[in-house]
PDB file of N, CA, C and O in Angstrom:
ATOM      1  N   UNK A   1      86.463  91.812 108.584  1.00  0.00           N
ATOM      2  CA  UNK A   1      86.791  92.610 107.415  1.00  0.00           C
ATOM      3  C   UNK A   1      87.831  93.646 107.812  1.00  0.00           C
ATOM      4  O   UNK A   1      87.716  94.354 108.813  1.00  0.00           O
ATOM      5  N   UNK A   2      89.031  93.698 106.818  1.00  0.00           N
ATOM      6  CA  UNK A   2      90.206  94.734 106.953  1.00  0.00           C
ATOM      7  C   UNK A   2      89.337  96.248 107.520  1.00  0.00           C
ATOM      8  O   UNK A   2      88.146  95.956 107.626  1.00  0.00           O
ATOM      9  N   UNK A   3      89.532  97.416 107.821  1.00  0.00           N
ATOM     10  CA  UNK A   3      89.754  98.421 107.796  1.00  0.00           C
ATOM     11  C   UNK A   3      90.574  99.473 107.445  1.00  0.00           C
ATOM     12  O   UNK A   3      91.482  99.445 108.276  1.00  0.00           O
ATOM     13  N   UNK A   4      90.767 100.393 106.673  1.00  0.00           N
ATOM     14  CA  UNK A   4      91.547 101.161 105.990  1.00  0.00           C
ATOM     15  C   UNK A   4      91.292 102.461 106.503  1.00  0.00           C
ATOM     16  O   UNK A   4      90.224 102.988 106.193  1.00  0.00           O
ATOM     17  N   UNK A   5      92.171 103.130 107.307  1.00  0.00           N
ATOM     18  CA  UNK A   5      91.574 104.714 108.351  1.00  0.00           C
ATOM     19  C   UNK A   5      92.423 105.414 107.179  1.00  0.00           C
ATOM     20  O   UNK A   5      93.285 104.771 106.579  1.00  0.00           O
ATOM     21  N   UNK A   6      92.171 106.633 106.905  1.00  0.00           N
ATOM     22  CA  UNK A   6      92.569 107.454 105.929  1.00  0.00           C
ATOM     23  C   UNK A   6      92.757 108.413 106.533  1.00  0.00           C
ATOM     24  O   UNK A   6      92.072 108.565 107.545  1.00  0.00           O
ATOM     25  N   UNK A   7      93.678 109.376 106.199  1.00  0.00           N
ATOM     26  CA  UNK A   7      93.661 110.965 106.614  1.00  0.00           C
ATOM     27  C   UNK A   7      93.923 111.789 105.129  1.00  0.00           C
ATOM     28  O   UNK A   7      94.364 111.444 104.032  1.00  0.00           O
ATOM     29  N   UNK A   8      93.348 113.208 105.772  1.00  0.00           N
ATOM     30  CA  UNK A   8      93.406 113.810 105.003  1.00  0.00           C
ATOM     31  C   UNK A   8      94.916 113.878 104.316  1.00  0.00           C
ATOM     32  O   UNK A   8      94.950 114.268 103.149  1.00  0.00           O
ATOM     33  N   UNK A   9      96.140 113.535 104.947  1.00  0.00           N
ATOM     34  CA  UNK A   9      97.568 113.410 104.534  1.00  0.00           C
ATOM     35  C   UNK A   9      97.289 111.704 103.897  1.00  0.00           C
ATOM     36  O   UNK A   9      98.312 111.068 103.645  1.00  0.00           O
ATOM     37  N   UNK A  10      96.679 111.395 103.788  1.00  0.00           N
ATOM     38  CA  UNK A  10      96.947 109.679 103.002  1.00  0.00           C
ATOM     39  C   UNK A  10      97.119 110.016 101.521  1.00  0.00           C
ATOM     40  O   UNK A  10      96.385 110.863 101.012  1.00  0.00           O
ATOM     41  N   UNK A  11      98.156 109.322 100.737  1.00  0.00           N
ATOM     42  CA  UNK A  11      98.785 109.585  99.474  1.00  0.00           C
ATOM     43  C   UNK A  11      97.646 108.466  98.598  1.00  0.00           C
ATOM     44  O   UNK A  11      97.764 107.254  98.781  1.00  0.00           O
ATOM     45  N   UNK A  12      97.001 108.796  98.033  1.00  0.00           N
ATOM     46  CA  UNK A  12      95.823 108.553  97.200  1.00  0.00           C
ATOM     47  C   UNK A  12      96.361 106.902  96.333  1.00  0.00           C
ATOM     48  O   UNK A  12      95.774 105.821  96.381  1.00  0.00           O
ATOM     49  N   UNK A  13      97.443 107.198  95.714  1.00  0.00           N
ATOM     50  CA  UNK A  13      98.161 105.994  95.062  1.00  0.00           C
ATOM     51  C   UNK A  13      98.384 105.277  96.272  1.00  0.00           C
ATOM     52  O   UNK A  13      97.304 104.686  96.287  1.00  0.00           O
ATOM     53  N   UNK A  14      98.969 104.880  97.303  1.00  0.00           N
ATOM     54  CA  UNK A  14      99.456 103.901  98.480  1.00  0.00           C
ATOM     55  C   UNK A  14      98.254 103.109  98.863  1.00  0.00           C
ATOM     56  O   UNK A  14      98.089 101.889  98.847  1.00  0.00           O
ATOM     57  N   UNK A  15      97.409 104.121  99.227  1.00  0.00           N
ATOM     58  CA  UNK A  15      95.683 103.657  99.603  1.00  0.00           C
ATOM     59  C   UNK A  15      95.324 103.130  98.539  1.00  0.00           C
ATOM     60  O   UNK A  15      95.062 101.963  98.829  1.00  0.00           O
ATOM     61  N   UNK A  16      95.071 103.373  96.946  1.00  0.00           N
ATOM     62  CA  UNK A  16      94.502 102.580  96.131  1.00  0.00           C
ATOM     63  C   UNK A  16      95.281 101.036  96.135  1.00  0.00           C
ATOM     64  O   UNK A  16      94.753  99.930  96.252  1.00  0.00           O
ATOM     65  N   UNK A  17      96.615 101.358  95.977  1.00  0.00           N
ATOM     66  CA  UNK A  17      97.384  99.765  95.876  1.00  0.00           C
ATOM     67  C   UNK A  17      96.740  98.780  97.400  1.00  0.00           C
ATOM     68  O   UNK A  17      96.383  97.602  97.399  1.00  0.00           O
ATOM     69  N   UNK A  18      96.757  99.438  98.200  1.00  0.00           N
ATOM     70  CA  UNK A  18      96.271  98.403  99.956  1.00  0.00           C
ATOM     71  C   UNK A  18      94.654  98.469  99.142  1.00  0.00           C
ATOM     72  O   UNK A  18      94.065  97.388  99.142  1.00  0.00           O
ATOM     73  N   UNK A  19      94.183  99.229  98.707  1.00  0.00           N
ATOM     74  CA  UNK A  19      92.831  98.603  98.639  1.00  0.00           C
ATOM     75  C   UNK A  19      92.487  97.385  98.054  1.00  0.00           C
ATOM     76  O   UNK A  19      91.836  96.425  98.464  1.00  0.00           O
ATOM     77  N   UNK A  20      93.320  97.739  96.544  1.00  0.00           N
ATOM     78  CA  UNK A  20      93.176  96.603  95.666  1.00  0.00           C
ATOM     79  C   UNK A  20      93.892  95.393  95.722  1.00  0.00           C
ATOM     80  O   UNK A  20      93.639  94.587  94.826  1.00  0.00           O
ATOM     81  N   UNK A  21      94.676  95.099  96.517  1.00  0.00           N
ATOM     82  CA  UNK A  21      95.317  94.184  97.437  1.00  0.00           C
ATOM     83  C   UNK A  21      94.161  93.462  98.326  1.00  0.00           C
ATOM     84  O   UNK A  21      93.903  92.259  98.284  1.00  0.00           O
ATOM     85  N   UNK A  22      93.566  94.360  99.076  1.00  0.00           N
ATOM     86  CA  UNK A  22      92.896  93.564 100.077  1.00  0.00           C
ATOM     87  C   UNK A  22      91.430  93.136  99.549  1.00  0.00           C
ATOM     88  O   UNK A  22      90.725  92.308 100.126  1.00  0.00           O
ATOM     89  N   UNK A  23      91.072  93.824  98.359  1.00  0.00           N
ATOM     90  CA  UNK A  23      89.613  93.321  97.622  1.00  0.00           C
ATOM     91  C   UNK A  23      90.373  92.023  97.002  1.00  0.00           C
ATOM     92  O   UNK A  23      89.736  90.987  96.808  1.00  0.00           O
ATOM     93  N   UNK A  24      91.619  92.107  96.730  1.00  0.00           N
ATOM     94  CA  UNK A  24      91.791  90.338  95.822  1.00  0.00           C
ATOM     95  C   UNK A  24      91.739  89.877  96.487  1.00  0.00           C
ATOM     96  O   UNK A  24      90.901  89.003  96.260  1.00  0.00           O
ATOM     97  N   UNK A  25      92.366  89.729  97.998  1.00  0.00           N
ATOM     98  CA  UNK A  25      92.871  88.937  98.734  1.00  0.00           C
ATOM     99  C   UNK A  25      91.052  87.729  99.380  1.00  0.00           C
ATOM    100  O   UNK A  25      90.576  86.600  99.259  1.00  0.00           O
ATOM    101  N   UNK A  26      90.738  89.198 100.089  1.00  0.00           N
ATOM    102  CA  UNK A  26      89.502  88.722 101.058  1.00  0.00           C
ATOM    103  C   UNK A  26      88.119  88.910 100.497  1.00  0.00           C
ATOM    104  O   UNK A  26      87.074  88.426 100.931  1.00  0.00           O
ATOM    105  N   UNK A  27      88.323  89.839  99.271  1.00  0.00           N
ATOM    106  CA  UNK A  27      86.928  90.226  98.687  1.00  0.00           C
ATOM    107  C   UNK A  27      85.719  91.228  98.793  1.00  0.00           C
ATOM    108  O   UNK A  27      84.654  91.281  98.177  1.00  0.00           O
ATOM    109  N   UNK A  28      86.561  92.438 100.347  1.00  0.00           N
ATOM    110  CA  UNK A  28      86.244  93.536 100.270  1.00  0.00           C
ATOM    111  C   UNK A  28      86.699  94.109 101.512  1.00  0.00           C
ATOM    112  O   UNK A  28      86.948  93.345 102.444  1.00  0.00           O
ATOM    113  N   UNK A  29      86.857  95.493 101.664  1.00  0.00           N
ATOM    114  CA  UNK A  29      87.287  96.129 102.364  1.00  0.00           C
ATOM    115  C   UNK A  29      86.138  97.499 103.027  1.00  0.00           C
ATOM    116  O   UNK A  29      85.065  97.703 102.459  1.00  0.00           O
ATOM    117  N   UNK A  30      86.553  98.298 104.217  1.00  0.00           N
ATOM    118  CA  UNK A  30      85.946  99.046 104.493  1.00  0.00           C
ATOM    119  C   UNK A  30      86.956  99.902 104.813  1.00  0.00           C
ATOM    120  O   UNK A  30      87.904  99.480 105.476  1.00  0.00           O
ATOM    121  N   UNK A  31      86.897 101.382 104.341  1.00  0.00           N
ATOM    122  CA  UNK A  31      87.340 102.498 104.317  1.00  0.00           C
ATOM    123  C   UNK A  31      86.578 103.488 105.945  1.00  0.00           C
ATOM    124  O   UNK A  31      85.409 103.592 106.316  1.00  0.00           O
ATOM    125  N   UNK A  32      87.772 104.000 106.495  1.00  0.00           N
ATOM    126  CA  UNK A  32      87.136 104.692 107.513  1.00  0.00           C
ATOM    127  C   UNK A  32      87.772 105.950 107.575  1.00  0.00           C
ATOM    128  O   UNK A  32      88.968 106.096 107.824  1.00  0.00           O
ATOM    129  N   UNK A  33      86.822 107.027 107.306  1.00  0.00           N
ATOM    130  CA  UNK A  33      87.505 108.353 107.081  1.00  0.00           C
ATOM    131  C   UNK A  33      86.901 109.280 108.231  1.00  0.00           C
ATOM    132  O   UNK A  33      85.962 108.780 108.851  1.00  0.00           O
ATOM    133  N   UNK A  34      87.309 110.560 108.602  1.00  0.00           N
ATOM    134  CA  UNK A  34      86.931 111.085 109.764  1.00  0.00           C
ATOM    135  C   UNK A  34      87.322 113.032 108.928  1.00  0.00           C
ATOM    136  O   UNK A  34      88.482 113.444 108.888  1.00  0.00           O
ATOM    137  N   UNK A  35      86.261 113.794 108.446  1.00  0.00           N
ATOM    138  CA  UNK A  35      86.283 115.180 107.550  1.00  0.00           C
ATOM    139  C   UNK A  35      86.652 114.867 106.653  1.00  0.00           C
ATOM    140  O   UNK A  35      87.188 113.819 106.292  1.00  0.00           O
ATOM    141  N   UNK A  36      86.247 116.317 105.871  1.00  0.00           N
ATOM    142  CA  UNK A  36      86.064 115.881 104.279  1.00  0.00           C
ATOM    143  C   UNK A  36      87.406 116.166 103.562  1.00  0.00           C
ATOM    144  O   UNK A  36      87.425 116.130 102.332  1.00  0.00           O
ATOM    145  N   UNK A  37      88.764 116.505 104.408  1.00  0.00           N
ATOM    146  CA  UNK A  37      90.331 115.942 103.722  1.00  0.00           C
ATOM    147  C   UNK A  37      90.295 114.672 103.450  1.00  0.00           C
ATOM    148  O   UNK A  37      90.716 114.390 102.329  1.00  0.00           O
ATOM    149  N   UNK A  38      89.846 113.599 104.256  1.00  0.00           N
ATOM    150  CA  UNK A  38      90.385 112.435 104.617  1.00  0.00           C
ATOM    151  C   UNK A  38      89.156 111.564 103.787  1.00  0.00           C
ATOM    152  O   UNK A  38      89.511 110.522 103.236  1.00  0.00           O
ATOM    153  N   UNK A  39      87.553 112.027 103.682  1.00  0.00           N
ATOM    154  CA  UNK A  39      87.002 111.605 102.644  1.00  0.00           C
ATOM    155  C   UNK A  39      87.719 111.779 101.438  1.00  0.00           C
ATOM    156  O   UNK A  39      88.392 110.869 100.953  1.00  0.00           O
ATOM    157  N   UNK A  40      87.598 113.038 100.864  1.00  0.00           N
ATOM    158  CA  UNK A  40      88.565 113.466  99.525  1.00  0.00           C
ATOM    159  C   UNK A  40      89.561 112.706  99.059  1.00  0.00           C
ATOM    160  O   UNK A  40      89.677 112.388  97.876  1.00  0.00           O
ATOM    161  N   UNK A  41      90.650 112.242 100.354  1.00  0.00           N
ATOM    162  CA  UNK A  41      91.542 111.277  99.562  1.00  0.00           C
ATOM    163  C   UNK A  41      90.883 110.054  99.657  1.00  0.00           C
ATOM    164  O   UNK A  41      90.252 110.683  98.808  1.00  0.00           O
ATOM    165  N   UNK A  42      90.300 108.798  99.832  1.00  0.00           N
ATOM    166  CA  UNK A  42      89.632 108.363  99.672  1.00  0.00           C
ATOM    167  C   UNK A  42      88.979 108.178  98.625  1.00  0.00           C
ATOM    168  O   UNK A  42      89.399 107.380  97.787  1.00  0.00           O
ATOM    169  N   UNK A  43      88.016 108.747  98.473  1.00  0.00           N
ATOM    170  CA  UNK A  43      87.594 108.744  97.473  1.00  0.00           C
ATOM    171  C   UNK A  43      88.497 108.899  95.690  1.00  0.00           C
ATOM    172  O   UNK A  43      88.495 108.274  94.630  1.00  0.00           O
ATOM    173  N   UNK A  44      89.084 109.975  96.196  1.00  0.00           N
ATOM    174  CA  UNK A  44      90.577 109.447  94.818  1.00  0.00           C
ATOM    175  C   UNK A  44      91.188 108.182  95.067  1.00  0.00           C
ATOM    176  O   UNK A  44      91.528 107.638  94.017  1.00  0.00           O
ATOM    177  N   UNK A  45      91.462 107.480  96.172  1.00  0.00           N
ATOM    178  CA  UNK A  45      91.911 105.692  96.209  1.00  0.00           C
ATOM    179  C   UNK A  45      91.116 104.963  95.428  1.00  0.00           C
ATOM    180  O   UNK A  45      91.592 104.550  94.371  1.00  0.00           O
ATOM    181  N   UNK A  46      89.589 104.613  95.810  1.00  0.00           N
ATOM    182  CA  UNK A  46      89.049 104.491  94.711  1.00  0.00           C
ATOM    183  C   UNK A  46      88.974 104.138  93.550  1.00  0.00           C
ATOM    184  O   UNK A  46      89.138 103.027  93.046  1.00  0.00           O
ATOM    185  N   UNK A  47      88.546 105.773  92.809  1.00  0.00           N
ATOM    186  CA  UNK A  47      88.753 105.840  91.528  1.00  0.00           C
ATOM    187  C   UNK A  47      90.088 105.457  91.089  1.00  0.00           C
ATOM    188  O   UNK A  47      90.198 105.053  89.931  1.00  0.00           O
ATOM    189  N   UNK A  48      91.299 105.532  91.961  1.00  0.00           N
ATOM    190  CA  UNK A  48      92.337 104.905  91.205  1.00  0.00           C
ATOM    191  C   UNK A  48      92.354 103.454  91.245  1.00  0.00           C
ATOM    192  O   UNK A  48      92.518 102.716  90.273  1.00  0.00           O
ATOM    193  N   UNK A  49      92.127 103.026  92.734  1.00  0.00           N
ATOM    194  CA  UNK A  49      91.680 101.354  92.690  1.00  0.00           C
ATOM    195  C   UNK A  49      91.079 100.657  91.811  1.00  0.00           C
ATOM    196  O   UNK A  49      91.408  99.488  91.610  1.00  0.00           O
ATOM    197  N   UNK A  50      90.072 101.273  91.122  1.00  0.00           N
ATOM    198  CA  UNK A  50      89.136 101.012  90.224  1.00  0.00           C
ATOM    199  C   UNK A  50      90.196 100.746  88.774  1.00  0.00           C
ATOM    200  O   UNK A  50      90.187  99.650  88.216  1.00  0.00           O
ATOM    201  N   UNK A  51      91.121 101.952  88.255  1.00  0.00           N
ATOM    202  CA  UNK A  51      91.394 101.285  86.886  1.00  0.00           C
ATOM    203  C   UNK A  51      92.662  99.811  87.399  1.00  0.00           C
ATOM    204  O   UNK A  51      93.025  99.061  86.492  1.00  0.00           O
ATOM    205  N   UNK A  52      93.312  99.518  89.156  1.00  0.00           N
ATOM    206  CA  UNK A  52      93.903  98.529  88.877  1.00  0.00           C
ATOM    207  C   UNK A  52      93.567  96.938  88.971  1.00  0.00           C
ATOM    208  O   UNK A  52      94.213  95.909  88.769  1.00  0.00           O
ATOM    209  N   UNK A  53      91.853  97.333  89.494  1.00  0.00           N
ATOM    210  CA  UNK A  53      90.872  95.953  89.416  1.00  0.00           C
ATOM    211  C   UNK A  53      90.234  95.478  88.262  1.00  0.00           C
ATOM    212  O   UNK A  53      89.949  94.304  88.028  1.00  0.00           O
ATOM    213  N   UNK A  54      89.979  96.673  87.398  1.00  0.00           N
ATOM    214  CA  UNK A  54      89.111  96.720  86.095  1.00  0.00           C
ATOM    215  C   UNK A  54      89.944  95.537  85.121  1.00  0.00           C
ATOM    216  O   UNK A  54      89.327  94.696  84.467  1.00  0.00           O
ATOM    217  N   UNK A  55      91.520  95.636  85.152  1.00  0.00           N
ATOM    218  CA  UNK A  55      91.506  93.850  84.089  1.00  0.00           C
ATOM    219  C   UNK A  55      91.339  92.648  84.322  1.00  0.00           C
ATOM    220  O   UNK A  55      91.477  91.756  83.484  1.00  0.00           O
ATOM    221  N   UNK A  56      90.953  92.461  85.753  1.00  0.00           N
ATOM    222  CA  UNK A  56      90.506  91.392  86.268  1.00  0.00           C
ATOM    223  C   UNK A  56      89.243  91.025  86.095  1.00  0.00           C
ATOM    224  O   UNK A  56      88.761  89.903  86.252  1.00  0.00           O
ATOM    225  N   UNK A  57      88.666  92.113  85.731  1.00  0.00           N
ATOM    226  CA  UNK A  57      87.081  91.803  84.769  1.00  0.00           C
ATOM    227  C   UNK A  57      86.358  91.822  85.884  1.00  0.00           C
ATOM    228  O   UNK A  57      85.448  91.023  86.105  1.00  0.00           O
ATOM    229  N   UNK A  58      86.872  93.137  86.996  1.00  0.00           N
ATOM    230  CA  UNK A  58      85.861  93.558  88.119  1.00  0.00           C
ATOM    231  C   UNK A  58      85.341  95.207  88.039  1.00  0.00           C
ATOM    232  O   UNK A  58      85.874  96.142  87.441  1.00  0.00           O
ATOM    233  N   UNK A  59      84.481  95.194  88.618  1.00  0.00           N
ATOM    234  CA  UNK A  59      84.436  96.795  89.175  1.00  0.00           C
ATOM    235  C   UNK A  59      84.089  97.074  90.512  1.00  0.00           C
ATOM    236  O   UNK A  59      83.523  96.404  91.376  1.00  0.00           O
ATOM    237  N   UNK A  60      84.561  98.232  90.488  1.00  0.00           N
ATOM    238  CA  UNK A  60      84.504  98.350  92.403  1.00  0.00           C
ATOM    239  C   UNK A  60      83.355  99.328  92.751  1.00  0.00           C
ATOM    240  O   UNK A  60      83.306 100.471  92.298  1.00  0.00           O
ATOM    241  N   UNK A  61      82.469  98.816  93.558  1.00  0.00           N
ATOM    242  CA  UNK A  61      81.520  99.528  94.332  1.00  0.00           C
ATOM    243  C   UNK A  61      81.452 100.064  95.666  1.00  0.00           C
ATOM    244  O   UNK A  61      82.301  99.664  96.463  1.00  0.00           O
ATOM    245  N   UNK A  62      80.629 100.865  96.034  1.00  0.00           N
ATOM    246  CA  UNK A  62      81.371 101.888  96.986  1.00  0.00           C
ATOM    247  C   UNK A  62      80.056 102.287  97.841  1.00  0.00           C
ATOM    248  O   UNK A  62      79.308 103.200  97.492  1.00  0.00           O
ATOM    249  N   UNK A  63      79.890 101.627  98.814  1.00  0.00           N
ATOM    250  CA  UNK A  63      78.494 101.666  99.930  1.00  0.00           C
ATOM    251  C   UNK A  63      78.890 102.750 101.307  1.00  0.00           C
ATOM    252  O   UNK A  63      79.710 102.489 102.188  1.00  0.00           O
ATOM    253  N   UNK A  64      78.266 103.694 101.222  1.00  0.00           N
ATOM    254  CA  UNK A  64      79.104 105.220 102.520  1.00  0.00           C
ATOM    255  C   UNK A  64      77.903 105.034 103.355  1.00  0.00           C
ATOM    256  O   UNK A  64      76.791 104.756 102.907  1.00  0.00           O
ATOM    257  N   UNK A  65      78.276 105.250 104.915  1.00  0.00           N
ATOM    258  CA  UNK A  65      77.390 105.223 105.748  1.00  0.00           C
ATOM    259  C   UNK A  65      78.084 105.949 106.894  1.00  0.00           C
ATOM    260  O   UNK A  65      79.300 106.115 106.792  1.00  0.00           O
ATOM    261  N   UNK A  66      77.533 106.340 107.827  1.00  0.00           N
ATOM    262  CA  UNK A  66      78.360 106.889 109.281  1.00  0.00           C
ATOM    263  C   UNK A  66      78.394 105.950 110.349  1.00  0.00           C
ATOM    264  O   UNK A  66      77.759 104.903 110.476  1.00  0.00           O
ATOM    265  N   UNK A  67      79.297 106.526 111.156  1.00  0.00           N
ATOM    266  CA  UNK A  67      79.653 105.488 112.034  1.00  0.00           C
ATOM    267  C   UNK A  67      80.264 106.482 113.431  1.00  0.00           C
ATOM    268  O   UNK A  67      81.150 107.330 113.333  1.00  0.00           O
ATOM    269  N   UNK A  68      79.668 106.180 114.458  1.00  0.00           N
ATOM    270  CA  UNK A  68      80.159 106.740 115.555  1.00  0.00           C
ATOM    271  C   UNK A  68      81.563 106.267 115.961  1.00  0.00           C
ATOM    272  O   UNK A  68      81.846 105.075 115.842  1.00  0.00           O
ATOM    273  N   UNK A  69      82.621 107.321 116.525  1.00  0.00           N
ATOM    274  CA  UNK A  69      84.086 106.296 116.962  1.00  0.00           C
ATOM    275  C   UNK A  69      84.598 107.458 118.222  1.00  0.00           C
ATOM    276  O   UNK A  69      84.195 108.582 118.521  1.00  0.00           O
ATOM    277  N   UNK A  70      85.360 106.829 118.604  1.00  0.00           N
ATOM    278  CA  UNK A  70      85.465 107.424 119.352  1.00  0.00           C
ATOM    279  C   UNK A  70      87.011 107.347 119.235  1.00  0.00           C
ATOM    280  O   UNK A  70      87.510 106.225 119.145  1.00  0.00           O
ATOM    281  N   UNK A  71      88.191 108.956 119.224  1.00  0.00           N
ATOM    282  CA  UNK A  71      89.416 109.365 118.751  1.00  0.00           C
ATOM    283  C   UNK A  71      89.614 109.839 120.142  1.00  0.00           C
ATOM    284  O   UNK A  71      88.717 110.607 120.490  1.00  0.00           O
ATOM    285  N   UNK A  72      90.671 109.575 121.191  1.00  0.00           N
ATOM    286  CA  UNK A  72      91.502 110.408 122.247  1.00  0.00           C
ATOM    287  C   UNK A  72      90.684 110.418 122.995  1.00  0.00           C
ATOM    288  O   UNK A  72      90.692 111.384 123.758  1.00  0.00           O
ATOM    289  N   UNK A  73      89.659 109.458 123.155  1.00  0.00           N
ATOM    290  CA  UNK A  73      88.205 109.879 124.345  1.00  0.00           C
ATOM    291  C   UNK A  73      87.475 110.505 124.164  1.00  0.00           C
ATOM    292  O   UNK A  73      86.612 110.620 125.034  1.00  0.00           O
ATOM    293  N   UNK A  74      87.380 111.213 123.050  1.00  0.00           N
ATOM    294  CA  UNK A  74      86.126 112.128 121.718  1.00  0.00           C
ATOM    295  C   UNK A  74      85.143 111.446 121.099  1.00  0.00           C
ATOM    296  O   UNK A  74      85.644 110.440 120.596  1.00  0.00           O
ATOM    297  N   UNK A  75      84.240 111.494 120.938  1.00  0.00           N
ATOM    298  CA  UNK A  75      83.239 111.278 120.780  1.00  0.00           C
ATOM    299  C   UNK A  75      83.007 111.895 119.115  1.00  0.00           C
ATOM    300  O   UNK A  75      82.685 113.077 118.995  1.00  0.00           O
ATOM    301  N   UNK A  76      83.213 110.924 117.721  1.00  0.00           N
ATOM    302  CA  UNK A  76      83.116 111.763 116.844  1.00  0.00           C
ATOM    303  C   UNK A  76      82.340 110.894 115.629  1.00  0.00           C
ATOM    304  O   UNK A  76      82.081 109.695 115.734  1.00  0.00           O
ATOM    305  N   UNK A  77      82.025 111.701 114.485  1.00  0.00           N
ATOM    306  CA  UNK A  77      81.201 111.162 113.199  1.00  0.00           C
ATOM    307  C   UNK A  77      81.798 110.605 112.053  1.00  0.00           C
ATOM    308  O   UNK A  77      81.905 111.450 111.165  1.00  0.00           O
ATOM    309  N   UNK A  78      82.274 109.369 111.711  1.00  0.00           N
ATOM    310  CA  UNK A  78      82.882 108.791 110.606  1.00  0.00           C
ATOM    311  C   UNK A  78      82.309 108.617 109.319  1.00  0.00           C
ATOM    312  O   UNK A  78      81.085 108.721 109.397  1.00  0.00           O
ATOM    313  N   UNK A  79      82.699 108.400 108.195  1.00  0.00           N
ATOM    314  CA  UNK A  79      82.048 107.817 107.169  1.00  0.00           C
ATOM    315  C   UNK A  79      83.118 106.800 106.798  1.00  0.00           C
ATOM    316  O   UNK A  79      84.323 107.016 106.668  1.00  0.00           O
ATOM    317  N   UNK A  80      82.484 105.693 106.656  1.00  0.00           N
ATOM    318  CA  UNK A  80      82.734 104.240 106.534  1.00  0.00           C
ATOM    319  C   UNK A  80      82.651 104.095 105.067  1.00  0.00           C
ATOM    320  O   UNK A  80      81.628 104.385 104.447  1.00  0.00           O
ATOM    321  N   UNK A  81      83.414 103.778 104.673  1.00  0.00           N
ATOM    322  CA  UNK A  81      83.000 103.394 102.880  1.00  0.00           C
ATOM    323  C   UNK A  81      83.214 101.870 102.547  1.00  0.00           C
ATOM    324  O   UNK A  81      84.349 101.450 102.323  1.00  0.00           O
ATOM    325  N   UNK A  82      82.025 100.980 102.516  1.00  0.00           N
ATOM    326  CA  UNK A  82      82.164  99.801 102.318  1.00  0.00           C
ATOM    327  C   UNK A  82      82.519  99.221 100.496  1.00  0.00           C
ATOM    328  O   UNK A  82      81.643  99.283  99.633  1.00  0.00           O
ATOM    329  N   UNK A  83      83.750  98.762 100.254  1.00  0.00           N
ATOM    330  CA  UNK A  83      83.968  99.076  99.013  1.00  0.00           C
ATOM    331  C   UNK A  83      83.773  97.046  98.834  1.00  0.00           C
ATOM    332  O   UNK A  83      83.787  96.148  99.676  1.00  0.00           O
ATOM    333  N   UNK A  84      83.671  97.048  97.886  1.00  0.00           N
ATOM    334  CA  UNK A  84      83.228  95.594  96.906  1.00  0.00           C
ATOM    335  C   UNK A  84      83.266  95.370  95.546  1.00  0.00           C
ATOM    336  O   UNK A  84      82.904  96.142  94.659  1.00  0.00           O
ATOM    337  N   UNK A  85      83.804  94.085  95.425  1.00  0.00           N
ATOM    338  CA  UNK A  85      83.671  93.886  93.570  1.00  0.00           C
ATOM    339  C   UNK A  85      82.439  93.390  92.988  1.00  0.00           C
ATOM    340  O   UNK A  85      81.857  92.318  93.157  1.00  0.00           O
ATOM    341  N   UNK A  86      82.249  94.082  92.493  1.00  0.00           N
ATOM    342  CA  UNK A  86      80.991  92.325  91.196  1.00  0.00           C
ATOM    343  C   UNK A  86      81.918  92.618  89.878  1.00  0.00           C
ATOM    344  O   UNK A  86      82.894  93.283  89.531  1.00  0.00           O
ATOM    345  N   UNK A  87      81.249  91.960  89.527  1.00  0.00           N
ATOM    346  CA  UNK A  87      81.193  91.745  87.779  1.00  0.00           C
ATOM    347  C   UNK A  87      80.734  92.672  86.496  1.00  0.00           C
ATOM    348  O   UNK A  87      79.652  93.042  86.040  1.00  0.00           O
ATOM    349  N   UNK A  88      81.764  92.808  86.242  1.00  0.00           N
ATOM    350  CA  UNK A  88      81.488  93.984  84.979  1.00  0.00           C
ATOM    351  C   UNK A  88      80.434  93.135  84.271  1.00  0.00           C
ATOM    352  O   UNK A  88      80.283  91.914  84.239  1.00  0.00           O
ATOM    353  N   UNK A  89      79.609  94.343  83.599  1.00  0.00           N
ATOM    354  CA  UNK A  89      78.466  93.595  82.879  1.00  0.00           C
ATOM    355  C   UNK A  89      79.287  93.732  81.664  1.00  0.00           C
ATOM    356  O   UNK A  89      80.176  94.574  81.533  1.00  0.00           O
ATOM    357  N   UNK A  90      78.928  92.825  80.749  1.00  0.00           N
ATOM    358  CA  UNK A  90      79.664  92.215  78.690  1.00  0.00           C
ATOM    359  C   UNK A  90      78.510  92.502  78.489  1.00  0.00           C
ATOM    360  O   UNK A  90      77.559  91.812  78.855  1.00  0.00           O
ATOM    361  N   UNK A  91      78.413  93.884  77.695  1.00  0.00           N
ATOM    362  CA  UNK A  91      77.021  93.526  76.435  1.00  0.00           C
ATOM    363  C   UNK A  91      77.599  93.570  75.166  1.00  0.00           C
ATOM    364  O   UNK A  91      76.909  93.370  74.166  1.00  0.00           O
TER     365      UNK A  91
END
């Protein structure tokens, strides 16, 4: 599965287009962010990802967990955002 590292400098629109690119392509992606700049944008990828999957008659879901990594020989705390489509529910 792709990986997508974010920083708090990641331009919210660039990241949504690679997201929603790589959910058509392979069918889901994982987001790896490191403080809450780099969550923040993120999380706006997302919500913007979200209105350019939504006419494909998907929606995007969004599974966060931590993840140990290690940056420059540092020893540090990630949050991983496992993102995925299903199926809009039709009522």
């Amino acid at each position: 599965m792709e990986v997508l590292k974010v920083s708090s400098k990641s331009n919210p629109n660039s990241v949504a287009g690679a997201l929603a690119g790589i959910v058509r392509e392979q069918g889901a992606v994982e987001i790896q962010t490191v403080g809450a700049g780099a969550l923040n944008q993120a999380i706006k990828a997302i919500a913007i990802a979200r209105g350019f999957i939504a006419p494909s008659g998907m929606e995007l879901t969004c599974v966060p967990a931590f993840a140990d990594i290690e940056i420059n020989g540092e020893e540090r705390t990630a949050i991983r955002l496992l993102v995925e489509p299903r199926d809009m529910i039709r009522a």
